[in-house]
Biopython code that builds the backbone (N, CA, C, O; Angstrom):
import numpy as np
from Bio.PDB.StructureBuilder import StructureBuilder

atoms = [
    (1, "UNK", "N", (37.879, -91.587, -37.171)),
    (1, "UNK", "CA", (38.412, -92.611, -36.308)),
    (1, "UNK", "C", (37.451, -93.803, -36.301)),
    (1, "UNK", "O", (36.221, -93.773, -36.259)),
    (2, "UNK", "N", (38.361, -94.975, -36.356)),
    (2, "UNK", "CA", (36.963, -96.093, -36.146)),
    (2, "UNK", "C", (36.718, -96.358, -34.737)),
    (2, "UNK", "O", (37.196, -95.932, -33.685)),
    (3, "UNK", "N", (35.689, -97.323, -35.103)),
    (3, "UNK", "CA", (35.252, -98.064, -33.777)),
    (3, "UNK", "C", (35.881, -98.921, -32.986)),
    (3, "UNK", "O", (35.628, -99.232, -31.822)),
    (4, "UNK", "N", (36.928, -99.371, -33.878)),
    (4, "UNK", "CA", (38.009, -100.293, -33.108)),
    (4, "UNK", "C", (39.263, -99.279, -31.713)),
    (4, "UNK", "O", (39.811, -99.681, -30.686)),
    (5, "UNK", "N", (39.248, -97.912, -32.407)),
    (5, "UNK", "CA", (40.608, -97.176, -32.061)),
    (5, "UNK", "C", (39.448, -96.980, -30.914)),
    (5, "UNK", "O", (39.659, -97.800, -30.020)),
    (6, "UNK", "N", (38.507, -96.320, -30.689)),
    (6, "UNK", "CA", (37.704, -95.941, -29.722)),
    (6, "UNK", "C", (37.357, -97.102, -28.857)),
    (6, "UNK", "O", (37.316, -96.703, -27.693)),
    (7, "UNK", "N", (37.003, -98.788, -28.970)),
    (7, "UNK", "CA", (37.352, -99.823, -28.177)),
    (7, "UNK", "C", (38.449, -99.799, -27.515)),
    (7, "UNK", "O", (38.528, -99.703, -26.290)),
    (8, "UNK", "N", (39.403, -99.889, -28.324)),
    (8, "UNK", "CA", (40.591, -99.937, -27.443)),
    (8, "UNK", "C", (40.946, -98.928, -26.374)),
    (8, "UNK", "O", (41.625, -99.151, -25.372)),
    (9, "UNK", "N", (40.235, -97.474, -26.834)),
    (9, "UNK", "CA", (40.808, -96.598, -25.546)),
    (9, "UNK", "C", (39.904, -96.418, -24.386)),
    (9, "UNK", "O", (40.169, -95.875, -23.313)),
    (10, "UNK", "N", (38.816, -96.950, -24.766)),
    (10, "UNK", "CA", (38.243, -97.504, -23.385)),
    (10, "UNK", "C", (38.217, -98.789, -22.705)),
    (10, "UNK", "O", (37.487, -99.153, -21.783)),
    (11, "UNK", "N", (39.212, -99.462, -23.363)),
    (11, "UNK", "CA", (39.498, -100.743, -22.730)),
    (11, "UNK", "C", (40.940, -100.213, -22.218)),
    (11, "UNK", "O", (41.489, -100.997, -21.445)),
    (12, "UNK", "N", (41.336, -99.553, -22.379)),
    (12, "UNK", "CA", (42.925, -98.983, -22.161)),
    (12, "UNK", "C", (42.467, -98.310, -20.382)),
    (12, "UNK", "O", (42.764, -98.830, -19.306)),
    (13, "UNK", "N", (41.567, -96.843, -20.658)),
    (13, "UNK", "CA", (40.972, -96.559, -19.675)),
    (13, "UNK", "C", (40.652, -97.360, -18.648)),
    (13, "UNK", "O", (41.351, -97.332, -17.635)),
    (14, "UNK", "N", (39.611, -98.153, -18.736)),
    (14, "UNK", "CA", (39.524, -99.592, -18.119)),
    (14, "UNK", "C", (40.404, -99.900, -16.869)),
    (14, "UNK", "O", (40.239, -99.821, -15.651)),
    (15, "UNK", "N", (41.689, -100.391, -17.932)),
    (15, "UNK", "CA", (42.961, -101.132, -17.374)),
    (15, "UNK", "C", (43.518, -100.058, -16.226)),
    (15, "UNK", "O", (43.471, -100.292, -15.018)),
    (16, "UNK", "N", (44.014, -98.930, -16.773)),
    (16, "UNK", "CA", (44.285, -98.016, -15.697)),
    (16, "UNK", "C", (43.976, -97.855, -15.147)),
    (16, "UNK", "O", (44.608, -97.810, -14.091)),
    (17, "UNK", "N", (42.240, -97.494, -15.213)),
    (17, "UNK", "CA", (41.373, -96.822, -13.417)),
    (17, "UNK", "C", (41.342, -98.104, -12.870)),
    (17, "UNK", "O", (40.821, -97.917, -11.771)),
    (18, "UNK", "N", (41.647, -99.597, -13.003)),
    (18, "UNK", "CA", (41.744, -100.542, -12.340)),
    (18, "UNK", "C", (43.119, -100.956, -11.375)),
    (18, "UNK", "O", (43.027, -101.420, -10.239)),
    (19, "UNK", "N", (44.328, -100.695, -12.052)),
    (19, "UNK", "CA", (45.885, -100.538, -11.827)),
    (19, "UNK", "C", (45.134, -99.425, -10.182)),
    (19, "UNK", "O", (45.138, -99.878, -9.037)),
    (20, "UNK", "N", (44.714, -98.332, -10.473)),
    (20, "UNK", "CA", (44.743, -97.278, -9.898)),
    (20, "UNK", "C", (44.052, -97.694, -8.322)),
    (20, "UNK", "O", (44.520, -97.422, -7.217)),
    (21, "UNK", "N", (42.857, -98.399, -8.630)),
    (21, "UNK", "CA", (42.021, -99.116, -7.611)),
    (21, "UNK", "C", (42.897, -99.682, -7.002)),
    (21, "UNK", "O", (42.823, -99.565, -5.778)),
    (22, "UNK", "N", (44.083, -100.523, -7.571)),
    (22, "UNK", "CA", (45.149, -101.051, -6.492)),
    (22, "UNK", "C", (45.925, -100.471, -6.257)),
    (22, "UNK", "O", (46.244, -100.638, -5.080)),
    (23, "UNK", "N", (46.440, -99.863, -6.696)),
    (23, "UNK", "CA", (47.060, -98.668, -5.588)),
    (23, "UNK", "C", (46.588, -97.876, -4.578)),
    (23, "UNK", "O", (47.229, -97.518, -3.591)),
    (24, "UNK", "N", (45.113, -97.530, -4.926)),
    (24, "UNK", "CA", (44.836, -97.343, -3.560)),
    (24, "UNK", "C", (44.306, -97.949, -2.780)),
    (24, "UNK", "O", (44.189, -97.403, -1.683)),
    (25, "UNK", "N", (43.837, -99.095, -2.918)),
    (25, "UNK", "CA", (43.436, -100.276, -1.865)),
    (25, "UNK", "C", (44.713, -100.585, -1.231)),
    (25, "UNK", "O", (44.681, -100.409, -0.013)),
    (26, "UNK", "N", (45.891, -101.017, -1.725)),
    (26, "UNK", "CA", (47.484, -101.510, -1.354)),
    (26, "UNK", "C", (47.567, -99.938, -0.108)),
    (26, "UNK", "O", (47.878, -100.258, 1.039)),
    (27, "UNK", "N", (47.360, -98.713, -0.300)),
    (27, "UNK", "CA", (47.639, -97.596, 0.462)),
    (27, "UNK", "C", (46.943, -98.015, 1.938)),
    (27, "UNK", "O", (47.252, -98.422, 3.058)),
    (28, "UNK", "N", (45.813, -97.631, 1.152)),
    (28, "UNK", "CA", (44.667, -97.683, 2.407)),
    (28, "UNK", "C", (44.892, -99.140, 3.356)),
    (28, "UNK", "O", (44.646, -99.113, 4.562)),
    (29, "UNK", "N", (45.298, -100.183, 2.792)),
    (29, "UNK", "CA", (45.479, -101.141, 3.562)),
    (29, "UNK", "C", (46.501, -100.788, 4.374)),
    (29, "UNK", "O", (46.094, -100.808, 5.535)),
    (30, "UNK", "N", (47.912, -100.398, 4.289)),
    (30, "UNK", "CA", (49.141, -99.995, 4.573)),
    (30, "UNK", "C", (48.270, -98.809, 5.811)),
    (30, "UNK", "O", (48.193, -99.038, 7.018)),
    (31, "UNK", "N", (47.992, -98.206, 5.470)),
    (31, "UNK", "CA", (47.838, -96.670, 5.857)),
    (31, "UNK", "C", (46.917, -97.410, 7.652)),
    (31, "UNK", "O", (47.263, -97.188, 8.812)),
    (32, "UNK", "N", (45.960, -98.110, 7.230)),
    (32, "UNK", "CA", (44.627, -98.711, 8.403)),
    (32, "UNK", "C", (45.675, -100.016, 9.157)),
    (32, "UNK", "O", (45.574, -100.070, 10.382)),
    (33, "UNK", "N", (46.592, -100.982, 8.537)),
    (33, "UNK", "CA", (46.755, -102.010, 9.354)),
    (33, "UNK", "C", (46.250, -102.801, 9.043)),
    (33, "UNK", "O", (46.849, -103.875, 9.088)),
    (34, "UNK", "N", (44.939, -102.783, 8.569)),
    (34, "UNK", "CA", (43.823, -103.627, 8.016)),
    (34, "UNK", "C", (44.774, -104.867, 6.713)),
    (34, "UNK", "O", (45.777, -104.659, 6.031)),
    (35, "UNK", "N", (44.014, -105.923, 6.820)),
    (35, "UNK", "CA", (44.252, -107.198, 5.312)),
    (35, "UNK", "C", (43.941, -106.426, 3.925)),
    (35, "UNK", "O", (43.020, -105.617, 3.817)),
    (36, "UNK", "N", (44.791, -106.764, 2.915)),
    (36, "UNK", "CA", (44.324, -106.354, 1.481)),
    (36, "UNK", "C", (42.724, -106.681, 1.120)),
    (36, "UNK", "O", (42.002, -106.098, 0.311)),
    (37, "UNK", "N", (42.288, -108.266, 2.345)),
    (37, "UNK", "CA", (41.081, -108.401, 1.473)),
    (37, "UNK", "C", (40.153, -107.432, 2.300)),
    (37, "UNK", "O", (39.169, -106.979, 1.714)),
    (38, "UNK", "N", (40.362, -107.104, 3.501)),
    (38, "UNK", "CA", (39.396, -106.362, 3.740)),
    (38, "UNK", "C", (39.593, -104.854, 3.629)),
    (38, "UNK", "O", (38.741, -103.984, 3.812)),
    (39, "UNK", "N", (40.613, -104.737, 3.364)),
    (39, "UNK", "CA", (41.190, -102.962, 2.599)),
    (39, "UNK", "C", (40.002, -102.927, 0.956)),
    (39, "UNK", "O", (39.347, -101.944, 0.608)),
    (40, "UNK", "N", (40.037, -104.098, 0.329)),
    (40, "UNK", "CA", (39.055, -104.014, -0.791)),
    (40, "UNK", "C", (37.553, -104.330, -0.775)),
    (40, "UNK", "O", (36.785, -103.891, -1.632)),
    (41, "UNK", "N", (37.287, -104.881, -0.058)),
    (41, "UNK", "CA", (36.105, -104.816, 0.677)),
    (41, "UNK", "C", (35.446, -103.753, 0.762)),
    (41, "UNK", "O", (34.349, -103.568, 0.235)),
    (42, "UNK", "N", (36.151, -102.851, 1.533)),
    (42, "UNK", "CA", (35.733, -101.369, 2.083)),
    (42, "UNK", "C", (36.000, -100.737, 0.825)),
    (42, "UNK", "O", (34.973, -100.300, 0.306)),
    (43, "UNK", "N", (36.866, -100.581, 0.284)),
    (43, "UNK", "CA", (37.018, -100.043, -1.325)),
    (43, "UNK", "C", (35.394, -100.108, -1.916)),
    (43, "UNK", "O", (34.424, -99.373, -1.731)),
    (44, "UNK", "N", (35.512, -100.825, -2.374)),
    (44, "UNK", "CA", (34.305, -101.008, -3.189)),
    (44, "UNK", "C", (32.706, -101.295, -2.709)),
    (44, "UNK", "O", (31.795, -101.777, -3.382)),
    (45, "UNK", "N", (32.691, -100.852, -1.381)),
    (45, "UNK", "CA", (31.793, -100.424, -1.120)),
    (45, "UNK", "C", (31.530, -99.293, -0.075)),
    (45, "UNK", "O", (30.818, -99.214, 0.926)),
    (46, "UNK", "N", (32.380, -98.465, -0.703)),
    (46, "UNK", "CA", (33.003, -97.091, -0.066)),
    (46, "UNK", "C", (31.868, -96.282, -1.308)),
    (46, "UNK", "O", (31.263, -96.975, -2.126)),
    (47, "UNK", "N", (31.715, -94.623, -1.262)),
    (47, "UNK", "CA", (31.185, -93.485, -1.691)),
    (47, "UNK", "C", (32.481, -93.548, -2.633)),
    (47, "UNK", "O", (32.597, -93.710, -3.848)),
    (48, "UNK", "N", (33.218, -93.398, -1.813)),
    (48, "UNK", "CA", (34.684, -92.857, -2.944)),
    (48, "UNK", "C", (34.643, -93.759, -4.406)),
    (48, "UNK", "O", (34.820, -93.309, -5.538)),
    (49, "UNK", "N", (34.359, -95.145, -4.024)),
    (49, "UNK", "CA", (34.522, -95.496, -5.409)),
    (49, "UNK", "C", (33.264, -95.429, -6.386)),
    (49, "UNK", "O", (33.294, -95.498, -7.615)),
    (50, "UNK", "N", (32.198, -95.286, -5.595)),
    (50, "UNK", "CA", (30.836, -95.228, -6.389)),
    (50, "UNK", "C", (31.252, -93.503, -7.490)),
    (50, "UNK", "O", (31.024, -93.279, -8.679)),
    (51, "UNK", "N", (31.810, -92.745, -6.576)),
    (51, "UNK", "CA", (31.914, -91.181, -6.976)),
    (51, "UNK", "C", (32.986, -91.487, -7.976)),
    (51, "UNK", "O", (32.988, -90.602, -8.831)),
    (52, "UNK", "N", (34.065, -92.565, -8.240)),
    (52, "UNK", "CA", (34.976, -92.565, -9.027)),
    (52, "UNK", "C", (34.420, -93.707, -10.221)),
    (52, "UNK", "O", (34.679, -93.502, -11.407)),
    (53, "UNK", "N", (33.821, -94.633, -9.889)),
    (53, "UNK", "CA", (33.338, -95.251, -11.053)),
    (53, "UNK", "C", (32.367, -94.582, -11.693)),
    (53, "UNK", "O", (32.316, -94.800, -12.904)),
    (54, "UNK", "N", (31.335, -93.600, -11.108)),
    (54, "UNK", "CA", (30.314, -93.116, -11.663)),
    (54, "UNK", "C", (30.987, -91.934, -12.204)),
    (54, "UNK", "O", (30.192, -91.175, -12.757)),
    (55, "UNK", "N", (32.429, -91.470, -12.219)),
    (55, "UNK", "CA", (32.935, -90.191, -13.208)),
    (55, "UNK", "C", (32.400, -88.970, -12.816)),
    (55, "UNK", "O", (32.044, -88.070, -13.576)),
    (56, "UNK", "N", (32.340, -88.972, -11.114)),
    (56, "UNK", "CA", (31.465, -88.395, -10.621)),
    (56, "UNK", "C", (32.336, -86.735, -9.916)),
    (56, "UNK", "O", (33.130, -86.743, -8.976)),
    (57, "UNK", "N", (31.994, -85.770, -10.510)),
    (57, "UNK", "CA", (33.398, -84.788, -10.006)),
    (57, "UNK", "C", (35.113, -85.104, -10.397)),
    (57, "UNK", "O", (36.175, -84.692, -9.929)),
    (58, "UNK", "N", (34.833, -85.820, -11.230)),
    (58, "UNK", "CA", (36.466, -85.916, -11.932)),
    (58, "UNK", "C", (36.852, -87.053, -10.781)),
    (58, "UNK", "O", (38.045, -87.357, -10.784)),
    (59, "UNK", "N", (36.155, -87.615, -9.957)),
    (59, "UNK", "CA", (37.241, -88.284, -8.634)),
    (59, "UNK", "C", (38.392, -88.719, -9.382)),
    (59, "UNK", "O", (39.466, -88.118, -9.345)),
    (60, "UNK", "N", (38.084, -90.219, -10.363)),
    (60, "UNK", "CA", (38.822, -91.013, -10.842)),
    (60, "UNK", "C", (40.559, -90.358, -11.487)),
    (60, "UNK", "O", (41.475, -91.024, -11.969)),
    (61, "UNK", "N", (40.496, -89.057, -11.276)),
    (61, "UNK", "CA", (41.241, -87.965, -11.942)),
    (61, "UNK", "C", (42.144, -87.505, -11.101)),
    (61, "UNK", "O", (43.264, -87.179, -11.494)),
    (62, "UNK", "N", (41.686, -87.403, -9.565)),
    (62, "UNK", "CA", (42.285, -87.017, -8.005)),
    (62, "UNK", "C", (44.026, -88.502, -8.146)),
    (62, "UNK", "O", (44.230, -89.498, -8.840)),
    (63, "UNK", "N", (44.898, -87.689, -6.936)),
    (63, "UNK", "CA", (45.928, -88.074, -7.169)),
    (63, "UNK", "C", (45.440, -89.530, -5.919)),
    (63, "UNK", "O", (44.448, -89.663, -5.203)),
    (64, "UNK", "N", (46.889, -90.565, -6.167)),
    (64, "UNK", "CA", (46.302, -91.612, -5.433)),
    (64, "UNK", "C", (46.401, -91.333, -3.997)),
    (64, "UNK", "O", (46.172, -92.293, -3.262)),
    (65, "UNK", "N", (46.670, -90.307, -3.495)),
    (65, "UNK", "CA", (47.208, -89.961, -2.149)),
    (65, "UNK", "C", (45.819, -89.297, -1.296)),
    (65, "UNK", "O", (45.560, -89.357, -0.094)),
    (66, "UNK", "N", (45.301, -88.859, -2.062)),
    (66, "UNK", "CA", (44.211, -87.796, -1.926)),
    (66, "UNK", "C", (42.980, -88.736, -1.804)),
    (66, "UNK", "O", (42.167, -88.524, -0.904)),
    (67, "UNK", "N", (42.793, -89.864, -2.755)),
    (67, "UNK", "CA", (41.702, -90.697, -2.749)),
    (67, "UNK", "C", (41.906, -91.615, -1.610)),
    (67, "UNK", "O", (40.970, -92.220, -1.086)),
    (68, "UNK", "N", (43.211, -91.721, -1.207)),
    (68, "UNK", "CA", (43.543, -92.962, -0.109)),
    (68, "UNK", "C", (43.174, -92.049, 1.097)),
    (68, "UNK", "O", (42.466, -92.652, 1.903)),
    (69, "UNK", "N", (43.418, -90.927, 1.403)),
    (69, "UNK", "CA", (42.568, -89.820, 2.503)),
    (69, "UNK", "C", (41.342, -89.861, 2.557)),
    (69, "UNK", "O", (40.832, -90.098, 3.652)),
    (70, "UNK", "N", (40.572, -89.662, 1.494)),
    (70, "UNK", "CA", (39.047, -89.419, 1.129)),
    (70, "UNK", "C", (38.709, -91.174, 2.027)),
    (70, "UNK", "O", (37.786, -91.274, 2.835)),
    (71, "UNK", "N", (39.297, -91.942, 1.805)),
    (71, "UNK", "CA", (38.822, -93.153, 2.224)),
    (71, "UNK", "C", (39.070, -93.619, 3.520)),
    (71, "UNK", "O", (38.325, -94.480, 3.988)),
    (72, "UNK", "N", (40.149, -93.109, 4.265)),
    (72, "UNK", "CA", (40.621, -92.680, 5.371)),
    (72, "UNK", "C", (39.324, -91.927, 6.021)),
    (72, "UNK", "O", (38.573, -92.511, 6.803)),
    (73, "UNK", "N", (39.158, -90.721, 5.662)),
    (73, "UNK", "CA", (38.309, -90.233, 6.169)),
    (73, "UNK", "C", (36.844, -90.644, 5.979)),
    (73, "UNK", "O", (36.166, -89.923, 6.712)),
    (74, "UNK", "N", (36.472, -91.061, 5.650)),
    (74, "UNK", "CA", (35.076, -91.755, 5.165)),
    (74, "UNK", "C", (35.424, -93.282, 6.037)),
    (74, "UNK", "O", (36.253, -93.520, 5.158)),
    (75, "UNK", "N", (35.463, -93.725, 6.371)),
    (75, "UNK", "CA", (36.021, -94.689, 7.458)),
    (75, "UNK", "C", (36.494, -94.862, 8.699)),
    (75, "UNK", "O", (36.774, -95.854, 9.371)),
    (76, "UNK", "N", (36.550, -93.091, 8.965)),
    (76, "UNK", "CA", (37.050, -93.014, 10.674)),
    (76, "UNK", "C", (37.967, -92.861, 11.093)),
    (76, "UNK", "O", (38.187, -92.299, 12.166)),
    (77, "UNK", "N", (39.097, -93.533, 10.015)),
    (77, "UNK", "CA", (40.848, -93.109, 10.248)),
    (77, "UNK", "C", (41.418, -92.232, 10.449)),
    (77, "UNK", "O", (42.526, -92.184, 10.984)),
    (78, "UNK", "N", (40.556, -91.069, 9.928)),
    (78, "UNK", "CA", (41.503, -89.828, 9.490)),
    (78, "UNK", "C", (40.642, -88.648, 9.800)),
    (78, "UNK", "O", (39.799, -88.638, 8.904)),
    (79, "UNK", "N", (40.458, -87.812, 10.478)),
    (79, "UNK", "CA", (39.907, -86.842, 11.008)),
    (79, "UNK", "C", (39.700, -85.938, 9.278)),
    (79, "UNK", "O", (40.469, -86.008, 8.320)),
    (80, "UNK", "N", (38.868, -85.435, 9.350)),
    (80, "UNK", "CA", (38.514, -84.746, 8.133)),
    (80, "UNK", "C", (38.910, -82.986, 8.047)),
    (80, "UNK", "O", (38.302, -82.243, 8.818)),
    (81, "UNK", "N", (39.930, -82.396, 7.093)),
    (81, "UNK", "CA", (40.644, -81.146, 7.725)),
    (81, "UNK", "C", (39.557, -80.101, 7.771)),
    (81, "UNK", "O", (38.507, -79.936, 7.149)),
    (82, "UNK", "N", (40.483, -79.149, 9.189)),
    (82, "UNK", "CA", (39.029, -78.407, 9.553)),
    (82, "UNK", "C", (37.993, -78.637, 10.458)),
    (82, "UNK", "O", (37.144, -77.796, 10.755)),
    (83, "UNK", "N", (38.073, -80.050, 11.004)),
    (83, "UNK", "CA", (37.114, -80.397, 11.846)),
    (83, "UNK", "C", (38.279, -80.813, 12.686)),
    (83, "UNK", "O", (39.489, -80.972, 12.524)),
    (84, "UNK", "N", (36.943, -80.982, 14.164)),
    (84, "UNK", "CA", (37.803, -81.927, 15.475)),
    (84, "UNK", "C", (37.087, -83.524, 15.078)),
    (84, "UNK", "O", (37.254, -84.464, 15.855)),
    (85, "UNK", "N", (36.451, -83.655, 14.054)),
    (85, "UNK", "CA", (35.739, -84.852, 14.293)),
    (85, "UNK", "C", (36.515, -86.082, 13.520)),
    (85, "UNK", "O", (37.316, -85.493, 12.794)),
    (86, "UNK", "N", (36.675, -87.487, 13.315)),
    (86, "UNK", "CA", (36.463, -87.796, 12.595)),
    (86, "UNK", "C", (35.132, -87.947, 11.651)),
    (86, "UNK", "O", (34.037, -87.825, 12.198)),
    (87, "UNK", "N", (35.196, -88.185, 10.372)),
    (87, "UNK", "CA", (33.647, -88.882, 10.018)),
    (87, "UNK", "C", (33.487, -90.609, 9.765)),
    (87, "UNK", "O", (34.320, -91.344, 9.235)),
    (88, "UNK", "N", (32.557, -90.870, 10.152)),
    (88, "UNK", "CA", (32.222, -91.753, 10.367)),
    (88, "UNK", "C", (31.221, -92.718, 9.523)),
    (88, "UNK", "O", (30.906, -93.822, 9.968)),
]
sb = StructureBuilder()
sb.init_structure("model")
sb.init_model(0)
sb.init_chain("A")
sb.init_seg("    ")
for serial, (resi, resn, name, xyz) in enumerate(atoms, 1):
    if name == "N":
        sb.init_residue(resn, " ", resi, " ")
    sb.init_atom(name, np.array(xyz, "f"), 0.0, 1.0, " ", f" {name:<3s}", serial, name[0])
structure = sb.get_structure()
């Protein structure tokens, strides 16, 4: 395989885990009430996305429903299952 076919599928990759970032920023905004700009704000300087850009435990791999929770909960929204708490 060349070097070109292997460019392209990580520029392909790329494009998707980016598509994906808006979908779940568009959620999480929906989900909090919160503005898109500050739904991305918190995105990207959330754990969740450091753990998904860094390929960290497969995150980037998790469904978009599941990552829009993880961010929920890492933010206070969403009580974390199993606990009485939220986290914070």
């Amino acid at each position: 395989m060349s070097n070109l076919y292997y460019s392209n599928v990580m520029s392909t990759n790329k494009t998707i885990l980016q598509m994906k970032y808006g979908r779940i920023v568009k959620a999480f905004a929906k989900e909090t009430g919160i503005s898109l700009d500050e739904a991305l704000d918190k995105f990207y300087n959330s754990n969740t996305f450091i753990l998904m850009d860094e390929g960290i435990a497969d995150m980037q791999t998790m469904s978009d429903i599941y990552l829009t929770d993880e961010l929920l909960i890492e933010y206070g929204y969403k009580k974390q299952p199993g606990t009485e708490k939220t986290v914070a």
